[in-house]
ROSE-4610 file (N, C-alpha, C; in Angstrom, 1 decimal, always signed):
// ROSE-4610
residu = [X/X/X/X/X/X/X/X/X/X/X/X/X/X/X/X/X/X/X/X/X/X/X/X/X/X/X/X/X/X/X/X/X/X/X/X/X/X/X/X/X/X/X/X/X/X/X/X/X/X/X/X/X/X/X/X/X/X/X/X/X/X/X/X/X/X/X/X/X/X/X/X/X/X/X/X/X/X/X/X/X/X/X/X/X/X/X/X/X/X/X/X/X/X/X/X/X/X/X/X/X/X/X/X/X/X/X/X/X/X/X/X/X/X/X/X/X/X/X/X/X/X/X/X/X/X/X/X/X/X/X/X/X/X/X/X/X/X/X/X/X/X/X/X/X/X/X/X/X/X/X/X/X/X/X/X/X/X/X/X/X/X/X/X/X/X/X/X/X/X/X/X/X/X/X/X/X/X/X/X/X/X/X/X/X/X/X/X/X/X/X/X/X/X/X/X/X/X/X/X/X/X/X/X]
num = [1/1/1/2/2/2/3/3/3/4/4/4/5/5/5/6/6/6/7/7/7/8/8/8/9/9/9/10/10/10/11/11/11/12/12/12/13/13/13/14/14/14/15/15/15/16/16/16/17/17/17/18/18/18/19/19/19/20/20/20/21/21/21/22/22/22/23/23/23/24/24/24/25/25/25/26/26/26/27/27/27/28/28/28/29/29/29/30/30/30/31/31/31/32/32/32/33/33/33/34/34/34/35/35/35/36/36/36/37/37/37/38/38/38/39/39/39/40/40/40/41/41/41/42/42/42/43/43/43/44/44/44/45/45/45/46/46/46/47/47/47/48/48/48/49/49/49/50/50/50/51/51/51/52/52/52/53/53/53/54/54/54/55/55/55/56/56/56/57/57/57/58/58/58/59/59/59/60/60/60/61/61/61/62/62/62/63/63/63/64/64/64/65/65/65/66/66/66/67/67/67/68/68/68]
x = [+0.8/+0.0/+0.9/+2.1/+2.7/+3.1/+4.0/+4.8/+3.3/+2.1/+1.3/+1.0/+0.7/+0.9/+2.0/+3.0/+4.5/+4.1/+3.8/+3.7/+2.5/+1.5/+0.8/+0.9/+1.7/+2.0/+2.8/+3.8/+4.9/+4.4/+3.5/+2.7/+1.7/+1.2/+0.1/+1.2/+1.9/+2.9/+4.0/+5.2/+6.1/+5.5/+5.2/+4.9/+3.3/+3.0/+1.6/+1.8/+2.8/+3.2/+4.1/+4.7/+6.0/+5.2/+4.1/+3.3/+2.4/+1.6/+1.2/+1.9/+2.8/+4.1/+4.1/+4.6/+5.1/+3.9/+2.8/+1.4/+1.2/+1.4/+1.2/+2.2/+3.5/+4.5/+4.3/+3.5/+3.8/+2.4/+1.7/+0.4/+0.9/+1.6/+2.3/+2.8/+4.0/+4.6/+3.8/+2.6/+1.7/+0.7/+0.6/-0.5/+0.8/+2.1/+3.1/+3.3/+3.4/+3.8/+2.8/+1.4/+0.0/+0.2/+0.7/+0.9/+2.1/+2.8/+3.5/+3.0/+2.0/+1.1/+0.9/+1.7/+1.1/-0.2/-0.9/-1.8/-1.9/-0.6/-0.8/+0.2/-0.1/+0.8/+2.1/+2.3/+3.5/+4.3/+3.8/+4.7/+5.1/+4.3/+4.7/+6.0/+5.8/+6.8/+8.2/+7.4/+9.0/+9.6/+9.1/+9.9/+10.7/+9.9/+10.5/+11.9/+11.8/+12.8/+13.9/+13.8/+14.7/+15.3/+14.6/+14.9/+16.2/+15.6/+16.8/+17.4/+17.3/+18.9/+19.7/+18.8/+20.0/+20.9/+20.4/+20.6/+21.8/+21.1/+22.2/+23.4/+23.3/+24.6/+25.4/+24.7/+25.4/+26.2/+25.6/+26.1/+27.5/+27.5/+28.8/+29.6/+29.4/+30.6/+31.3/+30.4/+30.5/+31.3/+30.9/+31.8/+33.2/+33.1/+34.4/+35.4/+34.6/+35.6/+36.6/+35.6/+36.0/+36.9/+36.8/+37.6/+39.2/+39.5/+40.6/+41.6]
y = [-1.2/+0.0/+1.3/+1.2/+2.0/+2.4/+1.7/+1.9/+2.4/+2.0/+2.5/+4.1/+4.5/+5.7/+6.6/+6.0/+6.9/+6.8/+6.5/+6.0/+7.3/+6.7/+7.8/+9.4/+9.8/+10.9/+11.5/+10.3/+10.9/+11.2/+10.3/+10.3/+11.6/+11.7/+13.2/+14.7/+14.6/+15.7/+16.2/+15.4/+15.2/+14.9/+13.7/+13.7/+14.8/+15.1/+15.5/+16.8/+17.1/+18.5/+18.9/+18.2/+18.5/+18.7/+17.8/+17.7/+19.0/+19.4/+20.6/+21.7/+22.0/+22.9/+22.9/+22.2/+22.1/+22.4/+22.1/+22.4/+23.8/+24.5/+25.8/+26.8/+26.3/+27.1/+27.1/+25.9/+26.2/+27.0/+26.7/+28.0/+29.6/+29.5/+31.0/+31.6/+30.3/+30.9/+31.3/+30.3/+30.4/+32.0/+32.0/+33.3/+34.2/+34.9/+35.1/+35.4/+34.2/+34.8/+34.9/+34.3/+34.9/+36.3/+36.9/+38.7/+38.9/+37.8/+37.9/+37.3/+36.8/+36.5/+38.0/+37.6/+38.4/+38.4/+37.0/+37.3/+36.4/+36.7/+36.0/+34.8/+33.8/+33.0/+33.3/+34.5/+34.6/+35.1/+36.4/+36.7/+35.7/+35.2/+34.3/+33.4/+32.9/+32.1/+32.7/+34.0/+34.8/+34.8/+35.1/+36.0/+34.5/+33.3/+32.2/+31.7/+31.9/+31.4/+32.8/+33.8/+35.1/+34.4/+33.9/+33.8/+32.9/+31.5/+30.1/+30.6/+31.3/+32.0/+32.4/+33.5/+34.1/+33.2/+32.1/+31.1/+30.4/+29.9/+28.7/+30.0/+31.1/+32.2/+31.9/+32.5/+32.5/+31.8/+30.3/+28.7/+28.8/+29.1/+28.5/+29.4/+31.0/+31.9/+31.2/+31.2/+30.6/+29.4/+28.5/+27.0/+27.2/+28.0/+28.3/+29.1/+30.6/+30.8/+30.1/+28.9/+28.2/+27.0/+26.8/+25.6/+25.9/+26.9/+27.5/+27.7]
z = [+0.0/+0.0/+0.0/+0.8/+0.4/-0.3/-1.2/-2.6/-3.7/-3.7/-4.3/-4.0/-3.1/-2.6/-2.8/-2.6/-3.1/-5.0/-5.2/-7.0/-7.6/-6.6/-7.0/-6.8/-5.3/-5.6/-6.6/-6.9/-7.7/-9.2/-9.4/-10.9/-10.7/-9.9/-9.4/-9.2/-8.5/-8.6/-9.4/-9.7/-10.6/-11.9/-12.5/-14.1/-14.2/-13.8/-13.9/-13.8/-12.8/-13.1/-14.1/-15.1/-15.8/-16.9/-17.0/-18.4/-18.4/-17.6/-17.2/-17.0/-16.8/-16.8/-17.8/-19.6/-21.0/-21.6/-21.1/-22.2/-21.9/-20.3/-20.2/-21.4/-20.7/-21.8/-23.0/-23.9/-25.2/-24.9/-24.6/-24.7/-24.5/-23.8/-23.9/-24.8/-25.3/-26.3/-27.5/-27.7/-28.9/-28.5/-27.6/-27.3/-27.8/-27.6/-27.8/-29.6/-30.3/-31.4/-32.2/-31.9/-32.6/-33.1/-32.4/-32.6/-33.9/-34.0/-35.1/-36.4/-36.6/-37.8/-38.5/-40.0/-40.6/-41.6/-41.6/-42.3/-43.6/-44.4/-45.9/-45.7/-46.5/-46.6/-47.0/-48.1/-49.1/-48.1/-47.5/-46.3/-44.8/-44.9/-44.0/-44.5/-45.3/-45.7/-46.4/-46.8/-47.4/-45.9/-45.2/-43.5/-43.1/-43.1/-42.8/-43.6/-44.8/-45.4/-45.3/-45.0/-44.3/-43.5/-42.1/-41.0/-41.5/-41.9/-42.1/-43.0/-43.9/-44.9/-43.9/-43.2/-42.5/-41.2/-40.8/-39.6/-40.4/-41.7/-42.3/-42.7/-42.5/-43.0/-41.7/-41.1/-39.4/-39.1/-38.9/-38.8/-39.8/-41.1/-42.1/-41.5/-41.0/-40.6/-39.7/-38.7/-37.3/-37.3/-38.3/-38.3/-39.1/-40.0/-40.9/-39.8/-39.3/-38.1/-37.3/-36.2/-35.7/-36.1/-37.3/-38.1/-38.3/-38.3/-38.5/-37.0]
């Protein structure tokens, strides 16, 4: 009876709170960048593929710097 009880709290407090803790935050973050929608698809995906141009730029400096 005991080890049931230890089990259950730990499954009631610990995992139950970690999962609930990760579903809040992405709710955040989603309430968060809603405000960054702009609306059309074309811009959405032009801004997207900005973003990873400019990430995969970064990354080759960054690794070519360091390679040396």
């Amino acid at each position: 009876m005991l080890s049931a009880r230890v089990a259950g709290l730990f499954d009631n407090e610990i995992i139950d709170g970690a999962v609930d803790g990760l579903a809040e935050t992405i709710r955040g973050v989603g309430r968060r960048l809603r405000f960054a929608q702009r609306g059309q698809m074309q811009q959405n995906l032009a801004f997207a593929f900005a973003v990873a141009a400019a990430l995969i730029i970064a990354f080759l400096l960054y690794s070519n710097a360091h390679a040396r």
